[in-house]
C-alpha positions in Angstrom: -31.6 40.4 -43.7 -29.6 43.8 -44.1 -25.8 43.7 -45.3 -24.9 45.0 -41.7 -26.1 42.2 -39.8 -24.6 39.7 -42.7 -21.1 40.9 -41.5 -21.1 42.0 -38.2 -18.9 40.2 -35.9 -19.8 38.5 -32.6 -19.6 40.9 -29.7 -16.1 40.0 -28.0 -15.9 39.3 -24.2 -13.8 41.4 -21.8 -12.7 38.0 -20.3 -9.0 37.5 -20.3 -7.3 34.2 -20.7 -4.1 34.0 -18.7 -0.8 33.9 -21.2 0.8 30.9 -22.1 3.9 32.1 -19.7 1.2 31.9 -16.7 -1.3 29.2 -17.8 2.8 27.1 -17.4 3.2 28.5 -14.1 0.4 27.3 -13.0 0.9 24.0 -14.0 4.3 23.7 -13.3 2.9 24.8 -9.6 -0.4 22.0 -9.7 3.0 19.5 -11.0 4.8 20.2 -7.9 2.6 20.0 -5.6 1.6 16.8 -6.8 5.3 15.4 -6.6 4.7 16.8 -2.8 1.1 15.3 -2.1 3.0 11.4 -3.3 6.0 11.9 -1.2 3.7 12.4 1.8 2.4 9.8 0.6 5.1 7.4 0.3 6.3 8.4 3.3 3.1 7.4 4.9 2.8 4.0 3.6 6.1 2.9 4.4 5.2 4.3 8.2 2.0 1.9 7.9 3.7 -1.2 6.2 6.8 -0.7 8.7 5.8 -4.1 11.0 4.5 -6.2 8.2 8.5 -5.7 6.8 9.7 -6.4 10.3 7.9 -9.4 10.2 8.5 -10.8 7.2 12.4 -9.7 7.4 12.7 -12.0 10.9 11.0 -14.7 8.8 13.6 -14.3 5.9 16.0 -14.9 8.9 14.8 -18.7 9.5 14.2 -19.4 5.9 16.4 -22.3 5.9 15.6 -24.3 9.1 11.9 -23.4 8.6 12.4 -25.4 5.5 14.3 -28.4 7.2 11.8 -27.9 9.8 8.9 -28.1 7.2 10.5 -31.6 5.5 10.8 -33.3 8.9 7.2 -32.3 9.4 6.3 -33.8 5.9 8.3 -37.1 6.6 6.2 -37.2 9.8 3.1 -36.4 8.7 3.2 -39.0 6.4 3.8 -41.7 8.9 1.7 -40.8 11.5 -0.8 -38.0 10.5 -2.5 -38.0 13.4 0.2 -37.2 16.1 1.2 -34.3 13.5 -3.2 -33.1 13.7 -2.9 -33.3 16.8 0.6 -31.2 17.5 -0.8 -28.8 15.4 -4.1 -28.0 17.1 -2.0 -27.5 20.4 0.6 -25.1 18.7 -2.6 -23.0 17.5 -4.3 -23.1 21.0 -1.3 -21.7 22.0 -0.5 -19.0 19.9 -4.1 -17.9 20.6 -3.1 -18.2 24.1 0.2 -16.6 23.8 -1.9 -13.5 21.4 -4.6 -13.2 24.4 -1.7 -12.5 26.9 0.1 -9.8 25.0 -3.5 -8.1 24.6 -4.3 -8.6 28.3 -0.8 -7.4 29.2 -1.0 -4.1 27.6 
């Protein structure tokens, strides 16, 4: 091996890296349009969840009679838990009935 080849340096490459000043730029920009990209986002799901909260705020509503309603239930039931079977598999059959009409009617 010759002295010149001992302590010879690697060929550089005409490649440039982007400075420090750009390289944050560019991140900066990715970080922004990220913020962007999870307010669409957002904004989207609470479109989507929209009737689920509707829903569950008219519930909230009747919180405390559904309650009283739910112990009068209970006392029943535990008297007579047929007639309370029975009640039940007639409120079902109708809010499937009730459902089928709304599609039917659209």
């Amino acid at each position: 091996m010759s002295a010149d080849s001992r302590t010879r340096l690697p060929a550089r490459r005409d490649v440039t890296e982007p400075s420090r000043a750009e390289r944050k730029a560019q991140l900066e920009a990715r970080i922004e349009q990220q913020r962007i990209d999870i307010l669409v986002e957002a904004s989207r799901y609470r479109e989507a969840s929209r009737p689920i909260d509707k829903g569950w705020q008219a519930l909230m509503r009747f919180k405390a009679p559904l309650y009283a309603l739910g112990g009068v239930l209970l006392l029943k039931s535990a008297r007579h838990p047929n007639s309370l079977l029975r009640v039940a598999k007639r409120l079902a059959a109708g809010a499937l009935l009730l459902r089928r009409a709304r599609r039917l009617l659209r």
